[in-house]
N, C-alpha and C positions, 0 to 999 in steps of 0.2 A: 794684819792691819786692815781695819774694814776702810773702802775708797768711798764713802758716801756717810753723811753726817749728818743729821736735820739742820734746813737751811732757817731762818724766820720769815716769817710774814713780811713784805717788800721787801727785802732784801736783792740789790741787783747782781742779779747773775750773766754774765759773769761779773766782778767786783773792780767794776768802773762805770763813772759818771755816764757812760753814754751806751751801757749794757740794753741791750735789743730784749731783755728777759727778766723776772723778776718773779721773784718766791710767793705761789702762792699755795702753802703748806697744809691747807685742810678742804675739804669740800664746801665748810662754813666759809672758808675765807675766798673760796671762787665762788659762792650763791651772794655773798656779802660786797666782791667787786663788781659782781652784774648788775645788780640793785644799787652801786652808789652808797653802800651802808658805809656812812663816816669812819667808824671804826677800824674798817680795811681800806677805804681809798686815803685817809690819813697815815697810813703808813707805809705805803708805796714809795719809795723813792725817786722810781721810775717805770717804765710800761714799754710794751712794743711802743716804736715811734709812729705807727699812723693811727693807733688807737688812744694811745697816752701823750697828752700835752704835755712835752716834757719841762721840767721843773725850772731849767735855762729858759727857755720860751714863754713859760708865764711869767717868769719874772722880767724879762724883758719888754714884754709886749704891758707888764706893769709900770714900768720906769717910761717908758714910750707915753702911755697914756697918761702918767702925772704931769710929766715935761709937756704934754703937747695938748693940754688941759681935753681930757677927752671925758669927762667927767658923766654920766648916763649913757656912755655908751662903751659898746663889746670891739677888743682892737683883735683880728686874728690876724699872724702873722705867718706870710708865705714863700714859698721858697725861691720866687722870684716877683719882678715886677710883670713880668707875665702874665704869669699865674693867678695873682691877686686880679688881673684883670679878668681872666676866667673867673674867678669867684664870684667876683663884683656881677657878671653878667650874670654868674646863677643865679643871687640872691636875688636879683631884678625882675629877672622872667619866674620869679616864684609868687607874687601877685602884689596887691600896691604896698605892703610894707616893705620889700626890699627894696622900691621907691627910694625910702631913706639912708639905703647905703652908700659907702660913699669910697672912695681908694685914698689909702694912706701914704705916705711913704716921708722917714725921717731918720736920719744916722743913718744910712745905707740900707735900712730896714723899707719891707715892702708888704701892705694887707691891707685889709677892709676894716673900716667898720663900720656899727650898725646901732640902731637905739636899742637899748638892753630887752632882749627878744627868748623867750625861751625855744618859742619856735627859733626863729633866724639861727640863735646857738647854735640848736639841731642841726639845720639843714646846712650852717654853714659849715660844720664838723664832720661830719659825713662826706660833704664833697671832699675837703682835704681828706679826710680817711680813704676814702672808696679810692680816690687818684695818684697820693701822694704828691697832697702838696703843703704839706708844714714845711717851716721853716727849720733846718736840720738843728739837730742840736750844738755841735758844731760852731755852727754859723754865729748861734744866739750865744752862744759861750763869747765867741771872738766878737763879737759888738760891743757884748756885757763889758768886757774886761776893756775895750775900746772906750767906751761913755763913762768909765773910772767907775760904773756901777756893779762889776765884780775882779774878783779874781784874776790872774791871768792863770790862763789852761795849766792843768799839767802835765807832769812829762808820759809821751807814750811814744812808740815808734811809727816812726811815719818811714815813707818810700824820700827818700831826697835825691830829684830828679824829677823827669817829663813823667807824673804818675798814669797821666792817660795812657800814653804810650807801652810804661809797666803792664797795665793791666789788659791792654789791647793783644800784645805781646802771650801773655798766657790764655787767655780764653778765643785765639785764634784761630789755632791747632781744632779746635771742637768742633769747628764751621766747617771740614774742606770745601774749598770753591771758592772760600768768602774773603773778599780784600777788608782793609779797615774800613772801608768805604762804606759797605754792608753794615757794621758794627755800629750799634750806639748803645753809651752808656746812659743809664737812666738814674734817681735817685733813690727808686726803689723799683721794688717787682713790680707792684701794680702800677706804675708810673709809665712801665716799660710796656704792661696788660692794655694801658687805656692810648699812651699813643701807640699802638698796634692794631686797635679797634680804631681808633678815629682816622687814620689814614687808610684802615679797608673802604670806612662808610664813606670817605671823602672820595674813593677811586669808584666806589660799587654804586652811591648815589646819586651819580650824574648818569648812571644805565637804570636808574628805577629798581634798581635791590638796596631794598633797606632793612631787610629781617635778619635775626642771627638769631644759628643753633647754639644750642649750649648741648655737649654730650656731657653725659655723665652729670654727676652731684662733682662742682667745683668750688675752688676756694670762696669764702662768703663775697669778699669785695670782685673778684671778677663774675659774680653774677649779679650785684648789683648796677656794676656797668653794663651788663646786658639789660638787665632788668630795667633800670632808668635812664640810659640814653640812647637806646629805640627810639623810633619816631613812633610809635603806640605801642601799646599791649599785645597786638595781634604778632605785630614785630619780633616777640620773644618766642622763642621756640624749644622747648625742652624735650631731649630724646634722653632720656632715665638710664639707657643699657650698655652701656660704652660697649657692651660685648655682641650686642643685636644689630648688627648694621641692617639687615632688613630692614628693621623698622626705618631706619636709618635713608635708608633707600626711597623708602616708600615716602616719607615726607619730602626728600629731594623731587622723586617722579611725579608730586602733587604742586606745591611749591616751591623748587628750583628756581626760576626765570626772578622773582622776588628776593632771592635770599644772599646777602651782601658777602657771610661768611661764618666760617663754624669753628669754636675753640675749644681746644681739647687738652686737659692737661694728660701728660704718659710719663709717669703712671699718673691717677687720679689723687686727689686729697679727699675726706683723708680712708679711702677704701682701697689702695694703690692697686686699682683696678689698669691694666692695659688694653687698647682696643687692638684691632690690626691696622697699624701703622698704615702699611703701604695700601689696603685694600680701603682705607678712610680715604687716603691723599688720592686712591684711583678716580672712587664717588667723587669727591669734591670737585676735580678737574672736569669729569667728563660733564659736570652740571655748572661750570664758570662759579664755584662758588670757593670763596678765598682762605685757607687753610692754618691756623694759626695754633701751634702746639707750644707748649707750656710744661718743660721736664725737671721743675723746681724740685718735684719731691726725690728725685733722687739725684737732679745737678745733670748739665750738660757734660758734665766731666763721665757721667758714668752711661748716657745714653745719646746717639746721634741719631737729630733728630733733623735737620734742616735740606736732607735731598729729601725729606716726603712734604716741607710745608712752603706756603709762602713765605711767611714769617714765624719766626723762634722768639718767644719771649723767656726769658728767667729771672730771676732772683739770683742775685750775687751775695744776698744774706746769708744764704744757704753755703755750708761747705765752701765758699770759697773766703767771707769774710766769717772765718772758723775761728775766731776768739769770740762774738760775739757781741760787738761793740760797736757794728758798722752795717748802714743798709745801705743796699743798689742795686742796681737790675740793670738788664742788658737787653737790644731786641737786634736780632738778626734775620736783617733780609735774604733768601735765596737769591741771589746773582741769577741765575738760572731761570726765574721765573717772567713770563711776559712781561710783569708790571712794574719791574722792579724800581727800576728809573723813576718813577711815581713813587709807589712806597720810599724808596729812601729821599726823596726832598721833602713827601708830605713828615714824616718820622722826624726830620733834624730841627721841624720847626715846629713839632710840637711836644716832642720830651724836653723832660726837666733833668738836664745834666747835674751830679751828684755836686757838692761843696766841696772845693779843693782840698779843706782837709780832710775832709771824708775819703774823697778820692787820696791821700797820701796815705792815709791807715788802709784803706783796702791793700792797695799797692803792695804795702809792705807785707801783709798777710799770704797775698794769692800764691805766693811760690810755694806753698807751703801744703796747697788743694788736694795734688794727688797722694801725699805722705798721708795729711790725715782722712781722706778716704780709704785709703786700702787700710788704715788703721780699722776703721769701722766698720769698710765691707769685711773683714777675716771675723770680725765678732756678731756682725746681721744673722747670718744664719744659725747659728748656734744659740742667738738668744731667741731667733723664731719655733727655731725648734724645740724648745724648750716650753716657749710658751701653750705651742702648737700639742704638746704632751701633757700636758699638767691636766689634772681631771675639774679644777676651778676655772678653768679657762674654757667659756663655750666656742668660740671663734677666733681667728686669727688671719691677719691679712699684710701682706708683704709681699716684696715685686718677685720672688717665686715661686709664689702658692700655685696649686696647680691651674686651678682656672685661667688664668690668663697667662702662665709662664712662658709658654712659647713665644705668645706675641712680644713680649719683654723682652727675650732673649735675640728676638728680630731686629730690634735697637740696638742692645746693648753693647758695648764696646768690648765687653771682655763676659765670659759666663760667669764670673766671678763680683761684677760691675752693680750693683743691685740700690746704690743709697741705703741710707740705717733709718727708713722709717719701716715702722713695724704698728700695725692698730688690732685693736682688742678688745672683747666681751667676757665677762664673768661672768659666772652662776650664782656665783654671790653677790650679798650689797658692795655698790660702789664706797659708799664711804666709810666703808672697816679698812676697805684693802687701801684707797687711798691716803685716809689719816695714819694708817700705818707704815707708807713704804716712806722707805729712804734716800730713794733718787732726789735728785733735784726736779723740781716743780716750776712748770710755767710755760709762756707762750712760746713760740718760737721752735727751729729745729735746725738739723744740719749745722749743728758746733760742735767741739772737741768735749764738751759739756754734755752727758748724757741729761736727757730730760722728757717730761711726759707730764701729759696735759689730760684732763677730761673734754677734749676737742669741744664737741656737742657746747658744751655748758661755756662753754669761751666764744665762741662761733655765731653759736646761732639759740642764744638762752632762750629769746622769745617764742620759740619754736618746741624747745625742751620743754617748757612750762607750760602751754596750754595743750588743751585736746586736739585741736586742731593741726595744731604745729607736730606734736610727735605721731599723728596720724600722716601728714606728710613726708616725717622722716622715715615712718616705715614703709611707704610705700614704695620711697627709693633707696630700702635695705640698709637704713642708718640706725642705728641702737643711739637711741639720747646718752646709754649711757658708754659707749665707747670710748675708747682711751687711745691716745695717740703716741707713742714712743719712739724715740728716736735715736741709737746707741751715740756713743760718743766715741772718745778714745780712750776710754779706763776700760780693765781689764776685764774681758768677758764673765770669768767666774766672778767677779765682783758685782757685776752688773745683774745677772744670773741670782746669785745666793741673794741680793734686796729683793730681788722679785720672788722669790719661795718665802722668805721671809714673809713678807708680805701675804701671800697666795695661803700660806698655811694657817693665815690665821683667820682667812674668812669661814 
């Protein structure tokens, strides 16, 4: 019996209302979500949650703006009162049209709005994108059904009890050193990315370092938080090699005394490039410059990473919320470090703690992390290897390829400890072998759901598309047309024989 079946076009994967992932079954139908082509984003259900307004949210933030006669103007709705007021400030300080914004709040609901803007749109979807700050799905479910303007939820398992405490409780063990004190939960990755950056710049900018390195090619939204809240251009600093610390060095022994702090995901996305841990965390100390590692692609479960950083940021999307259904994120402080005391009051007052019921579906999920990892790490290697053998496969990249193995193995908790992403080039066309395979299709990774994406084309399309843009991806060793995999917990030879399938027919 084959374990994989062509999913449809939107289809949420997994199959619930508040799935993190959604079918997108052809290379037409991911060139067709990039461009907005009706045809495909009409049949979405739903999308990752910080790129896709989910479908509870705009109908709420619909019902909000009839009820509260908002009639020419755009309601975005956020994940707190906070937050919106973060917004409200971006749109302001973006020149005199966001003048006209203004802060909402009505039924427990909390956002901006603004006179109907294509720009403003833009720029005010992007901040919630780049930070996380939508209002979860969740949330706008339980309003909906609240205002007698939907539903009420249905049934799924939640944690019943102190869910913080649940989930505090399993991802503790991952920190040694670390009290809960250290620990905050956030309501997504990058949520966990940007107050982890804002409380460096807040401790680094009262001594006059305001610049940050980015090593390596990182996930899209953590470079645009370097990218756009620098205090300039000059601020941004890109070191390409995650494996050259010389170079490395040599920006440190140029610009050091400036430089606020340096983020490194280990392994990388999506090249799962690793650097040397401990000889990055040497450089960085010996030059006062503040350390923040990011072990999303493979889960703090499977690398320790927090005696070489200041700050540990993750995704609790990944592998721990392993159905599929739930985002979070977590940042941990080193106890250990000079500043810490700083870092954790600046950190408590600027993350956006997840929605309780979010936090109760995690809850119920996390006990579940190390079962279905070791499920995936037994089948990582053998579907690398496979791919790493097949004569249509030009490349292959996984946390222990030879290049960077060692340094990986310096982290990792067990030799065995690897995460199930896997990335990849072919010698043939991308869209034979994609409209052909079987796997399930889309964004996202680190679920019990095998799944695989054409990264590039989801990521960073504007980049794919022009001369420019794929001139810069090759220069930092990126193929536009790479593929991003990520096993799940179905059966290796299953997972295996879709991909020959596939493979053989280009």
């Amino acid at each position: 019996m084959q374990a994989f079946a062509h999913i449809p076009l939107g289809t949420p994967i997994p199959d619930s209302p508040h799935a993190v992932s959604c079918s997108l079954p052809t290379m037409a139908a991911v060139r067709g979500y990039e461009e907005k082509d009706p045809a495909v984003t009409e049949s979405l259900q739903t999308g990752y949650p910080r790129f896709v307004v989910h479908p509870f949210a705009r109908r709420l933030a619909s019902v909000l703006s009839e009820r509260n006669k908002l009639a020419g103007r755009t309601l975005w709705l956020a994940s707190s009162r906070r937050m919106a007021g973060r917004l409200l400030a971006h749109l302001q300080a973006s020149g005199p049209a966001g003048g006209a914004a203004a802060l909402f709040a009505a039924d427990g609901a909390h956002g901006v709005t603004h006179p109907e803007s294509k720009e403003l749109a833009l720029l005010a979807k992007l901040y919630l994108q780049n930070i996380g700050g939508f209002i979860s799905s969740r949330e706008a479910e339980d309003r909906l059904a609240a205002m007698g303007a939907g539903p009420q939820p249905g049934a799924e398992a939640t944690f019943v009890g102190d869910a913080h405490a649940q989930v505090v409780r399993f991802v503790q063990p991952m920190f040694a050193g670390a009290s809960d004190e250290d620990l905050f939960l956030a309501n997504s990755g990058m949520n966990a990315v940007h107050a982890a950056f804002r409380a460096v710049n807040d401790l680094q900018g009262s001594k006059g370092r305001t610049a940050w390195v980015q090593l390596g090619w990182l996930y899209l939204d953590t470079i645009a938080i370097l990218r756009k809240f620098t205090s300039s251009g000059e601020d941004y600093i890109h070191v390409p090699d995650v494996m050259n610390l010389a170079a490395l060095e040599r920006v440190l022994a140029e610009r050091g005394p400036r430089i606020a702090g340096l983020v490194a995901e280990v392994p990388t996305n999506p090249l799962v490039q690793t650097p040397d841990v401990a000889a990055l965390a040497a450089l960085c100390r010996r030059h006062s410059v503040k350390l923040i590692l990011d072990p999303s692609l493979a889960s703090a479960f499977s690398v320790d990473c927090l005696p070489h950083a200041d700050v540990v940021v993750t995704s609790l999307t990944k592998y721990t919320g392993n159905e599929g259904d739930v985002i979070a994120g977590l940042v941990a402080v080193n106890p250990a470090g000079p500043d810490a005391d700083f870092l954790r009051r600046r950190i408590s007052i600027i993350v956006e703690p997840p929605y309780a019921r979010d936090l109760a579906r995690l809850a119920a999920q996390i006990p579940n992390t190390r079962e279905v990892l070791s499920r995936i790490e037994e089948s990582t290697p053998r579907v690398a290897a496979f791919l790493a053998s097949h004569p249509a496969v030009r490349s292959t990249h996984w946390a222990l390829e030879p290049a960077s193995r060692a340094n990986y193995l310096k982290i990792a908790r067990s030799p065995t400890a690897t995460g199930g992403m896997i990335s990849f080039t072919l010698r043939g066309r991308l869209d034979a072998f994609y409209d052909r395979l079987r796997l399930p299709k889309g964004p996202s990774f680190g679920m019990r759901t095998t799944l695989i994406c054409p990264f590039m084309y989801l990521a960073h399309y504007d980049m794919v598309t022009t001369p420019a843009g794929r001139a810069e991806l090759k220069a930092n060793g990126l193929d536009p047309d790479l593929l991003r995999l990520c096993v799940g917990t179905e059966p290796a030879d299953e997972i295996i024989a879709a991909l020959a399938e596939a493979l053989g027919a280009g």
